[in-house]
N, C-alpha and C positions, 0 to 999 in steps of 0.2 A: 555548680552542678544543678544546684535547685530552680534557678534560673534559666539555664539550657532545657531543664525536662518542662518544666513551664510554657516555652515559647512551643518547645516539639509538640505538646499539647494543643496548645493554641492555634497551630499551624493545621494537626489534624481535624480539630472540631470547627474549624472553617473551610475544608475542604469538601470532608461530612456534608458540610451544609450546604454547599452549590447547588443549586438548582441544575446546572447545567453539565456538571461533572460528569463522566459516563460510569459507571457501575462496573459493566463487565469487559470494556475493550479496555487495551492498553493504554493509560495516559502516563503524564510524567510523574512522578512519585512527587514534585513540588516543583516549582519554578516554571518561568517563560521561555520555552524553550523553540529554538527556531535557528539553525535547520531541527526536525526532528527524524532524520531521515533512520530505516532502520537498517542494523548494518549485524555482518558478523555472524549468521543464520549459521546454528550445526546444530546436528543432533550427535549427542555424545555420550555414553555412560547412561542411557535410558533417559535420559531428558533434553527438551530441549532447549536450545541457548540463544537469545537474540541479545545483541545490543544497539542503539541508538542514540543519536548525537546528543548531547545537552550542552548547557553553558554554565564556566563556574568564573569565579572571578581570575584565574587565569588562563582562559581560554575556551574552544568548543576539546569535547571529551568525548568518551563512550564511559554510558550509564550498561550497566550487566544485568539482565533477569532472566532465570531457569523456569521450568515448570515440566511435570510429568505429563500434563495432561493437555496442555496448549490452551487451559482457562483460568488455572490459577497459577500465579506465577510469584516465584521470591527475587526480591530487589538483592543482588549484591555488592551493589555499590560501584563506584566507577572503576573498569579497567585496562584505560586505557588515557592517561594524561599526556600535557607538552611537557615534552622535556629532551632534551639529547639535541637532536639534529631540528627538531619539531616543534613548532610551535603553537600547533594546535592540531586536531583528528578531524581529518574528515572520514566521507562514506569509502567504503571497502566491504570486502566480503572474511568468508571463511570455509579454509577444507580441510583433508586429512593427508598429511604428506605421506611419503612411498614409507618411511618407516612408524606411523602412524602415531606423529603429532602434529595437534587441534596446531593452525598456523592461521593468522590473520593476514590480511592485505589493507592497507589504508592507504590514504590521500596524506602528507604532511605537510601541513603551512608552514612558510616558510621560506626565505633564500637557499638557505643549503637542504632542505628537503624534497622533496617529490612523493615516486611512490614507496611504500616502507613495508617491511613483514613483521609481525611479534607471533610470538610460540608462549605454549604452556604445557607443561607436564601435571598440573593442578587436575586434581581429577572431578575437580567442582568448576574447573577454567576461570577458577577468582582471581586467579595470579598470571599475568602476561609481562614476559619478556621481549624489549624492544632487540631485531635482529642488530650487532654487531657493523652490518653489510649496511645499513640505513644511508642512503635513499640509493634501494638498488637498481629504481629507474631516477634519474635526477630530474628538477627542472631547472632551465637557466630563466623560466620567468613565470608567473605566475600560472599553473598548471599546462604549462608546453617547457618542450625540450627541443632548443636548436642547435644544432652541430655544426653553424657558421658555415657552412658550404651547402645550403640549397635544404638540407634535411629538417621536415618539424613532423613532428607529433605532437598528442596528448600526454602528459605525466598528472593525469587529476582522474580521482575514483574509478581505480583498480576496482577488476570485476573478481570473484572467487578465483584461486587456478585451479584449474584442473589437467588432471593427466592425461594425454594420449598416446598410446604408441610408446610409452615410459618414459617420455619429455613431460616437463612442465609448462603450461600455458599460462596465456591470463593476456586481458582485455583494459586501455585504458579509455577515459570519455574526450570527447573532440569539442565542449562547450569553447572551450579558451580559443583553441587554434580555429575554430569559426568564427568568432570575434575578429580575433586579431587579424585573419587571414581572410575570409570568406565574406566577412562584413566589411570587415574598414579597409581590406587592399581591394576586394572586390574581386576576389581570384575565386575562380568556377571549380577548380579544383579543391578546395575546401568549404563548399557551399555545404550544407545539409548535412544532414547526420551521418555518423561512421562511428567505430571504434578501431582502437590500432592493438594488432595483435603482435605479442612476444614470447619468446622460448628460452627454455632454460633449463637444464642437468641437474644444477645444484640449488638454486632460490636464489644464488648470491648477485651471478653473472645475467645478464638478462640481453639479448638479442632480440630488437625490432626486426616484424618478417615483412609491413604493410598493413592500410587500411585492410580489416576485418572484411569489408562487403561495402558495397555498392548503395547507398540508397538511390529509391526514384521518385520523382517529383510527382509519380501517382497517387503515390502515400504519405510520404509528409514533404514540407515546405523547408525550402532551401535557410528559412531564418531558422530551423529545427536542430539541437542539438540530443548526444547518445549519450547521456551520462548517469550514473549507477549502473553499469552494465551489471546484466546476470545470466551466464550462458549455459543451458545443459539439455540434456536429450530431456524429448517429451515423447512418450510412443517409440516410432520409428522416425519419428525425425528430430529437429533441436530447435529448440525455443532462446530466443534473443528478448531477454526483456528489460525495459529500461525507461528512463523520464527525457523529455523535450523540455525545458525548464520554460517554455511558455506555452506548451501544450501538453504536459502531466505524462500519466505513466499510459505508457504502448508497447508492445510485443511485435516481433517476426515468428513465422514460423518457416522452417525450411530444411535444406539439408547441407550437413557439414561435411564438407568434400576438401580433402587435402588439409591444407592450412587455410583453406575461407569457407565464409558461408555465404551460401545461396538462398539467401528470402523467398519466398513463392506466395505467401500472403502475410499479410498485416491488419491488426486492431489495435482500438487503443480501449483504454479503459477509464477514460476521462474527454466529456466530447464537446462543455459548452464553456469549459475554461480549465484550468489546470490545480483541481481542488484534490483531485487525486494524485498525488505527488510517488518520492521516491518509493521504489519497489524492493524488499528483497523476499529470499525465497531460499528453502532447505530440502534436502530429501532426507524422509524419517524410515526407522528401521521398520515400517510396513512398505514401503515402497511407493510413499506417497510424495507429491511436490507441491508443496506446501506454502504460500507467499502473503504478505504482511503489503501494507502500504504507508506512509505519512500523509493525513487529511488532516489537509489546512484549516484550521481556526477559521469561520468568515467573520467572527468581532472583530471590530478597531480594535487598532493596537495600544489607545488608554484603556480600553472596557479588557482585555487580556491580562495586561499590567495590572491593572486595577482588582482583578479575579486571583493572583498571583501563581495562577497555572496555565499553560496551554502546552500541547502535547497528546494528540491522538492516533493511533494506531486503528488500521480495520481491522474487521475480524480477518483470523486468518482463512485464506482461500486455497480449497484442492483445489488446483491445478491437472487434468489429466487428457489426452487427445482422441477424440470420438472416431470411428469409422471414417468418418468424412473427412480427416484429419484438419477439424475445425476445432478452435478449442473448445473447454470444455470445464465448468467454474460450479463449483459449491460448498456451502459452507461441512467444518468436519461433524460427524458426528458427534464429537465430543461436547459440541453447545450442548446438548440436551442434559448433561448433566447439570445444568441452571434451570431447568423448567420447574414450577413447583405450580399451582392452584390451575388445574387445566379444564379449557372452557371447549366447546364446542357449537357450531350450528350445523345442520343435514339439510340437504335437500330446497333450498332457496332459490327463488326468483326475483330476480332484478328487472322492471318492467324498463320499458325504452324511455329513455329523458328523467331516467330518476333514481332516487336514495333511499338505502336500504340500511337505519340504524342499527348497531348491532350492541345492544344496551348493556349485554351482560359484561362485555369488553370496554374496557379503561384502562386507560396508564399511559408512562413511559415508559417503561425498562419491558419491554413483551417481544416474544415471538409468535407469529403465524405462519400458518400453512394455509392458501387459501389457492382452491381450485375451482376455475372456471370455465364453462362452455360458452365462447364469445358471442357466437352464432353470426349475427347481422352488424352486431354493434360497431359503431367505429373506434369507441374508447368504452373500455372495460377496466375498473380496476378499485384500487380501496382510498378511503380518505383515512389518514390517525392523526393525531395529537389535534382533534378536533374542537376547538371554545363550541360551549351550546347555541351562541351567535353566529357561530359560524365568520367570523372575524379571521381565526387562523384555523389554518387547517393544511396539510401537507396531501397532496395526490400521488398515488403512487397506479400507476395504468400501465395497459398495452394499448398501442395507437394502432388501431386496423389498418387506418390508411398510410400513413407514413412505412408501417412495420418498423416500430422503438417501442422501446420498454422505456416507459419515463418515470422520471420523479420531481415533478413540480412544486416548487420552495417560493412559489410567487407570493402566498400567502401562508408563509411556516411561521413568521413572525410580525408582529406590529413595530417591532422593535429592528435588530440588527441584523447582519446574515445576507449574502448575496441570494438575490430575489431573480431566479432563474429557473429555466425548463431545463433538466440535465435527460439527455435522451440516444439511448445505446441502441445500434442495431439489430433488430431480433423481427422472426417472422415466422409465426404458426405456420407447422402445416398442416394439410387439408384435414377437418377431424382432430387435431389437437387438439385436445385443453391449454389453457391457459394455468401453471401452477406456481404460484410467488412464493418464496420463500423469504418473510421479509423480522428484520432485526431494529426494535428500537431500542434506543438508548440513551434516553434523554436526549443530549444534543445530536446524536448523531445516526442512521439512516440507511443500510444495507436494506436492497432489495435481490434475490438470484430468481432467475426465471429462466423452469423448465434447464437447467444445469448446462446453459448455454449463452448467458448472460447476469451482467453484474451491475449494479448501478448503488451510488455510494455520496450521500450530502448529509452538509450539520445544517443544523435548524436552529432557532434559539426562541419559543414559543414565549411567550411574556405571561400569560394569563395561566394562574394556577390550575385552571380549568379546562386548559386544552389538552383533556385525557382521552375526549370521546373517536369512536371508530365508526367509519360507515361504506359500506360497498355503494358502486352508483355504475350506472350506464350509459351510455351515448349512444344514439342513434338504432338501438335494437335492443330487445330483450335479451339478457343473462341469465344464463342456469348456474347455481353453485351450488355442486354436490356437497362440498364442506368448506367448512372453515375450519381451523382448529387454531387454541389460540395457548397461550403459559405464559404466565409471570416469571420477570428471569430472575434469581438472585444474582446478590454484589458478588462479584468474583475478586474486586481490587480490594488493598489493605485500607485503604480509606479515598 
């Protein structure tokens, strides 16, 4: 025993010490974890519940953490292993069945697995029971189901069910049957993303009705797969969100007619590579829709190994549908219960072609508010995790010309990290302000701008010194009526 509390020691005063660790976002309580996808979203019993994939030495699992608040959260350990029909857990959801038990959905590896349900009566949900009924969708080969006369689908990461009409729903991903069909037969009718939807009475029995919807080749590309789906009303209509496993997590928006949905537009939420990965997402008992992501590590995978953790989570994202029925992204209120030593500037100009340090502002682990009149300019925006050389330094702007909200990682590091412009669609209108809502966190990078855009990179700055922050301009003078700025504390256990 003296030797286990030892190493568990050991283990936390080297995590402690990461330079690059995050503080307050979700990472993995210890180990290289990968997929880290999150899975399992409910809120139940006043708090709420996510789990996400890890690796243990017999397989990929679901790791379990609660929290009241959606900032600080307790580990309870894994609950969900391979065993029975399964030989490993993939991504799935979570909802409330008609007699109102917490019930999972997963992926299970495996030859005689497919898709799977577990239940819990635990009123802390530490405790899951695999269904009986396992695998109640089967696959006959690696996340697809053929029926030998002409029929395939997807049997890989089940989306939440949910109820309509007092049937049961639920959504599988088309990665595999693209592959196998769409890629390598070269059949048109499995090109591009889809999900396939089925019904059911009892959880047990499960009836294929067809692909879910349509995609078009306006929006994403025929090599594009649907997988983590996540389906629910947003407003007055219903949101499809879900990852392209070579192009990261994206959204539909549209309307759910009959048994299909009809997209009417699409975003994505990762646009210069796929760093923003699997999505899931919950509604809490204020009536909010709530969603989480997996961001990919950009270290090689010895400097990871070598770190003996990776596993990051975004902050979580309201989710809610504007007038325009465009969406609509910000972080909760609840971050602020991290703020502590708060800074401010009033009233600042930013002259054309130039920088504006903001001295009293340092760190990594901070949040700002920073509100700006762009006027003329064609880039407007902040520099952080700034060396006084100016060697690293992370951009985070609105491009006037283009209309993106970017966040430039060209020069976040002398060292490791994809060295890229990551740049979301976004476009003041006339008389706006420009207002960032931006989150660092040692390694990692949320910007929300004006509660209509999101943009999301790790950094990996090398230099102890790359604390400093500074506003700058391009092409025109800048008004900032403020800045506002807070040191966040640690919200993780180590």
């Amino acid at each position: 025993m003296a030797t286990e509390i030892h190493h568990a020691r050991a283990l936390r005063a080297r995590l402690l010490a990461d330079p690059y660790r995050p503080l307050y976002h979700v990472v993995t309580p210890e180990g290289v974890c990968a997929p880290f996808d999150p899975n399992g979203a409910l809120f139940w019993n006043g708090r709420y519940h996510l789990h996400m994939i890890v690796q243990t030495e017999e397989g990929h699992c679901w790791h379990h953490i609660s929290s009241h608040d959606l900032i600080h959260w307790r580990h309870h350990g894994l609950s969900l292993e391979p065993g029975g029909v399964d030989e490993g857990i993939f991504s799935g959801g979570a909802f409330i069945d008609r007699d109102g038990v917490p019930t999972i959905t997963y992926w299970g590896l495996g030859e005689s697995a497919g898709i799977c349900l577990a239940t819990s009566t635990d009123p802390d949900l530490a405790v899951w029971t695999k269904s009986p009924h396992n695998p109640v969708i089967p696959q006959t080969s690696l996340g697809i189901h053929e029926d030998g006369h002409g029929l395939v689908y997807g049997a890989a990461d089940p989306s939440a069910i949910w109820i309509h009409e007092g049937r049961y729903y639920m959504l599988t991903g088309n990665l595999l049957v693209l592959r196998a069909y769409g890629i390598e037969r070269d059949l048109d009718e499995h090109k591009g993303d889809t999900a396939y939807l089925f019904v059911s009475d009892d959880l047990a029995r499960w009836d294929y009705l067809g692909p879910f919807y349509a995609s078009r080749r306006v929006w994403t590309r025929a090599d594009e797969d649907d997988m983590c789906p996540d389906f629910f009303p947003l407003g007055d209509r219903h949101m499809l969100l879900f990852i392209s496993h070579n192009l990261g997590c994206q959204y539909y928006l549209g309307r759910y007619e009959g048994a299909r949905f009809v997209p009417e537009t699409h975003g994505r939420m990762t646009w210069v590579d796929n760093a923003f990965f699997a999505p899931e997402s919950l509604l809490d008992d204020r009536g909010r829709r709530i969603m989480w992501a997996w961001v990919f590590d950009g270290r090689e995978p010895a400097t990871r190994e070598a770190s003996g953790w990776s596993g990051t989570l975004s902050l979580p994202r309201v989710l809610w549908l504007g007038e325009d029925h465009t969406l609509r992204i910000a972080p909760p209120e609840e971050l602020a219960l991290l703020r502590t030593h708060p800074r401010d500037y009033r009233d600042l100009t930013v002259a054309a072609d130039s920088e504006v340090d903001l001295e009293m502002i340092r760190g990594n682990s901070l949040e700002l508010v920073v509100e700006m009149a762009v006027g003329t300019a064609t880039e407007a925006g902040i520099k952080v995790c700034c060396s006084p050389d100016r060697a690293e330094e992370t951009r985070i702007f609105y491009d006037a010309v283009v209309k993106k909200l970017k966040v430039d990682t060209t020069r976040s590091s002398l060292g490791e990290g994809p060295k890229v412009v990551e740049a979301g669609p976004f476009e003041l209108g006339a008389d706006e302000t420009l207002l960032m809502h931006i989150f660092i966190d040692r390694s990692i990078v949320e910007v929300f701008a004006n509660d209509r855009q999101a943009v999301t990179r790790c950094i990996y700055p090398t230099q102890p010194d790359s604390l400093g922050v500074s506003l700058f301009s391009t092409g025109g003078a800048v008004e900032v009526p403020s800045v506002q700025d807070w040191e966040m504390a640690a919200a993780n256990p180590w």
